[in-house]
C-alpha positions in Angstrom: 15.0 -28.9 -19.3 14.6 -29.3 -15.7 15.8 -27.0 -12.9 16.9 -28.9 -9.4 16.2 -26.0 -6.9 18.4 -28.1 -4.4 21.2 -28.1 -6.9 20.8 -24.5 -7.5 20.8 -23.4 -3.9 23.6 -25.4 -3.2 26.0 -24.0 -6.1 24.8 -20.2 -5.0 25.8 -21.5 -1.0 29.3 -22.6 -2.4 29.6 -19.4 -4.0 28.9 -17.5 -1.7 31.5 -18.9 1.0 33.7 -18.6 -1.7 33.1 -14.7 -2.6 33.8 -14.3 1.6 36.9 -16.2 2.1 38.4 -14.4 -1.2 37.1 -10.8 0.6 38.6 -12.3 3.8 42.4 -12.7 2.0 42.7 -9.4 0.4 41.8 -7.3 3.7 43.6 -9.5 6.0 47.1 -8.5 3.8 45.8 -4.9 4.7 44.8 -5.4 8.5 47.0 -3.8 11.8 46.4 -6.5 13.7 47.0 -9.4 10.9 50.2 -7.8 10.6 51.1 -8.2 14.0 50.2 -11.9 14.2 53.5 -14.1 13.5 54.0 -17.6 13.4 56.1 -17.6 16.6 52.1 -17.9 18.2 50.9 -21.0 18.3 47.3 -20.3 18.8 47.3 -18.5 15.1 48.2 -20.2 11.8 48.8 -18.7 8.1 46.8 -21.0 5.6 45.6 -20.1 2.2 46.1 -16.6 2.2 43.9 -16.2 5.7 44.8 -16.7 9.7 43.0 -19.4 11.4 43.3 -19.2 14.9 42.1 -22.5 17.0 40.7 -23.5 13.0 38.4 -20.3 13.0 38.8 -17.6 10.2 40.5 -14.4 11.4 37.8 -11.1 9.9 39.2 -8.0 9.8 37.1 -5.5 11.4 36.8 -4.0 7.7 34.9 -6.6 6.3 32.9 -7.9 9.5 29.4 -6.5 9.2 29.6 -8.1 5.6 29.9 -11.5 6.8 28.1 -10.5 9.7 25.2 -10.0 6.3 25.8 -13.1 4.8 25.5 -15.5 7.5 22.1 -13.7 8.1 20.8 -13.7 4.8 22.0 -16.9 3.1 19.6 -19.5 2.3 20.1 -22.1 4.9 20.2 -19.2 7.2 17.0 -19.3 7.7 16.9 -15.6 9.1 16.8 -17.0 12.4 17.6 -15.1 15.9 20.2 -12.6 16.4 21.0 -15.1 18.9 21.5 -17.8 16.7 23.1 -16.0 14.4 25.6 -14.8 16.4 26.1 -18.5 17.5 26.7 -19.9 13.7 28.9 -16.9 13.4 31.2 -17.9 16.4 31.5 -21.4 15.6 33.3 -20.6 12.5 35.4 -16.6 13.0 37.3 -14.9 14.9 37.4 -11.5 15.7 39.6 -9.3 18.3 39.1 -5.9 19.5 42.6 -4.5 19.3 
């Protein structure tokens, strides 16, 4: 039997996001400031159990440094900059200070 490392990575890539977006819904039912969103705003959205506002996925601040983690560390990552990083992080959440 042969292994396809490409198929490999990309199954553990796809479970990954998966694992996140299912962390992602439970805390958001437990988040102040999820709470306070309703659908009276029409920059925010309910959809599959998360918010989305303008498309991006709402992280509570209890969960952040974990996606924060696996945006770093999965493997088309790269480990690249902080800088860079930050910018794949931003092109796909959304987090608020209140």
């Amino acid at each position: 039997m042969v292994l396809d490392q490409q198929a490999l990575r990309a199954t553990r890539i796809k479970a990954e996001e998966l694992d996140i977006k299912r962390k992602i819904k439970k805390v958001t039912v437990e988040d102040k400031y999820a709470k306070k969103i309703d659908d009276k705003n029409r920059n925010f959205k309910k959809e599959d159990g998360m918010i989305l506002y303008h498309e991006l996925i709402y992280v509570p601040r209890k969960i952040r440094k974990e996606v924060m983690i696996q945006e770093h560390d999965t493997v088309t990552s790269g480990h690249f900059s902080i800088d860079k990083t930050i910018k794949k992080i931003i092109r796909m959440y959304y987090w608020s200070e209140m």
